[in-house]
C-alpha positions in Angstrom: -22.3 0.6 1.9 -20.4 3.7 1.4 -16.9 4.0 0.1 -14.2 7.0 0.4 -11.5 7.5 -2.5 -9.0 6.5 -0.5 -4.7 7.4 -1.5 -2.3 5.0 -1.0 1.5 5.4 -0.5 4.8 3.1 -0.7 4.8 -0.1 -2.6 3.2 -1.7 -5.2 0.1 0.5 -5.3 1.9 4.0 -5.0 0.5 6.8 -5.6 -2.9 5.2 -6.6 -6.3 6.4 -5.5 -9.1 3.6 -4.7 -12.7 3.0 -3.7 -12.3 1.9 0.1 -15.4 0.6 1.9 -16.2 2.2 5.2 -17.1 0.9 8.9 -20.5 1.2 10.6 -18.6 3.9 12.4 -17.5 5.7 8.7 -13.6 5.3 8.5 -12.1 2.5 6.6 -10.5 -0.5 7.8 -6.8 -0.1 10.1 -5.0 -2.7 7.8 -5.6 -3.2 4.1 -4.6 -6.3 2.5 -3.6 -6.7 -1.4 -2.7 -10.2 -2.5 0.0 -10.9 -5.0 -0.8 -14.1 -6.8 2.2 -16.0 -9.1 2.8 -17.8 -12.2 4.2 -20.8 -10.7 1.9 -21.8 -8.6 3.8 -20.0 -4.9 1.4 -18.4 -2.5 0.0 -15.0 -3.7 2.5 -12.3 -2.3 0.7 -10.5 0.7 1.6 -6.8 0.9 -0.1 -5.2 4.0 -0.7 -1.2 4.0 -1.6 0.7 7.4 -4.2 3.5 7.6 -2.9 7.3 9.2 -4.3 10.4 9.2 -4.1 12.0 5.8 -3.8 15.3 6.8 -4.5 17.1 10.2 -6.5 19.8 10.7 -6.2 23.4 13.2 -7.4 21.2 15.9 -5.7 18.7 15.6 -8.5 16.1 14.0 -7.4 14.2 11.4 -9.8 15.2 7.5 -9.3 12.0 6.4 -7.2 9.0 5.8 -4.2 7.2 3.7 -2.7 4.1 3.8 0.9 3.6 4.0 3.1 0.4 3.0 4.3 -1.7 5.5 7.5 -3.4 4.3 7.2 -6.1 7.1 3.8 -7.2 5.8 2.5 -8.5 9.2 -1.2 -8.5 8.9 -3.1 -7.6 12.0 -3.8 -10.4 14.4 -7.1 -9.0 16.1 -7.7 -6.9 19.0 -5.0 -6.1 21.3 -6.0 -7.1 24.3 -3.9 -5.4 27.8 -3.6 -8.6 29.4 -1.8 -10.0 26.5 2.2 -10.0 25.7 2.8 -9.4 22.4 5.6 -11.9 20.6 
């Protein structure tokens, strides 16, 4: 599988550049997930980080991709489906 140096932003991993693996259609993953275990035996810490264009070209096509921090750390629920209200 290919992977794309990938730049993350906000939170614990800012600023930091890492190997993300790529779709069958050759852009990473919407959400990426980084668990947080503790010490004391707590649930691991779940910080959530949501991909956006990196930066956009003369036409308007985004070359590339970054992932910012979300500081609500909701992790995607699935497809979004039009029929469906969200909570």
């Amino acid at each position: 599988m290919r992977s794309e140096n990938t730049l993350f932003v906000g939170g614990p991993l800012d600023g930091r550049v890492l190997p993300v693996l790529l779709g069958m259609t050759g852009q990473p993953p919407k959400t990426y997930e980084v668990p947080v275990p503790h010490d004391d035996g707590r649930p691991p810490t779940l910080h959530v980080y949501r991909r956006v264009p990196g930066r956009v070209g003369r036409l308007g096509l985004p070359k590339g991709w970054k992932y910012e921090y979300d500081p609500e750390g909701r992790p995607s629920g699935g497809p979004k489906w039009p029929w469906r209200k969200t909570p």
